[in-house]
C-alpha positions in Angstrom: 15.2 -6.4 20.5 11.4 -7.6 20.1 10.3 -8.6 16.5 7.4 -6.8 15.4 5.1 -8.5 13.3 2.7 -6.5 11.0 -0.5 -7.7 10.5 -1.8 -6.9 6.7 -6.2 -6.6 7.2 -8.2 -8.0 5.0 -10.8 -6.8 2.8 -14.3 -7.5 4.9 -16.1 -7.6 1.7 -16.2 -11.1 -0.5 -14.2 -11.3 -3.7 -15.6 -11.6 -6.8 -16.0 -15.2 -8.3 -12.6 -16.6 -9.6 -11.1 -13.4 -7.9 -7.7 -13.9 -5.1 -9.2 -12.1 -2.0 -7.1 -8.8 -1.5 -5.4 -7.3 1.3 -6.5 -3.8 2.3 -3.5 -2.4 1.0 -3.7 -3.7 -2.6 -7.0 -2.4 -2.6 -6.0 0.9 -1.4 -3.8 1.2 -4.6 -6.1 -0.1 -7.0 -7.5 3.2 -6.0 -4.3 5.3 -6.1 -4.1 5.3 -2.4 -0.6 4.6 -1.1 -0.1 4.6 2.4 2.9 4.6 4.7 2.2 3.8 8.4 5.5 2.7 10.1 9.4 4.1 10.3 11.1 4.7 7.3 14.2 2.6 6.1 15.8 1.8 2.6 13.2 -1.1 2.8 10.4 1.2 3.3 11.3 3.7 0.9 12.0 1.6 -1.7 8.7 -0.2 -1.3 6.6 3.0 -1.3 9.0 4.8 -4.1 8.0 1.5 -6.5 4.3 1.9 -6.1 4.4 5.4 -6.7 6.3 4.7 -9.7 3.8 1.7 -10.4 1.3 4.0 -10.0 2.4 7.1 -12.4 3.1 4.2 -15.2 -0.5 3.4 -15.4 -1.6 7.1 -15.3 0.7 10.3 -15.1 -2.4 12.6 -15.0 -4.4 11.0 -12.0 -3.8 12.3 -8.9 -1.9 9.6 -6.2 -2.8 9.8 -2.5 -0.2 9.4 -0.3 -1.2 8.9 3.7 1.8 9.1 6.4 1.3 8.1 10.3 5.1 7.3 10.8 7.4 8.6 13.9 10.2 8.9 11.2 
């Protein structure tokens, strides 16, 4: 069976001075964005499961966006 590896995109945009340069998907949740875009497995779920619980920690009341393009 054929590895897959995932490429994380980067932000096109230049960071801030003294700022690490994010990946697209750190950005996304700084915005309350979580997204899910490959099969599901106990790695997967508890991966998405801690940034939604990330997420309600820092605000219960905003609302959290959660995007799924996955076969399963």
């Amino acid at each position: 069976m054929t590895e897959i590896n995932h490429v994380i995109p980067q932000l096109a945009e230049a960071p801030s001075f003294g700022s690490p340069q994010a990946d697209i998907f750190n950005r996304l949740l700084q915005e309350r964005i979580v997204v899910l875009g490959t099969d599901v497995n106990d790695g997967i779920a508890n991966y998405i499961t801690a940034q939604l619980l990330y997420l309600e920690g820092q605000d219960a009341e905003k609302p959290i966006w959660l995007y799924i393009n996955s076969p399963g």
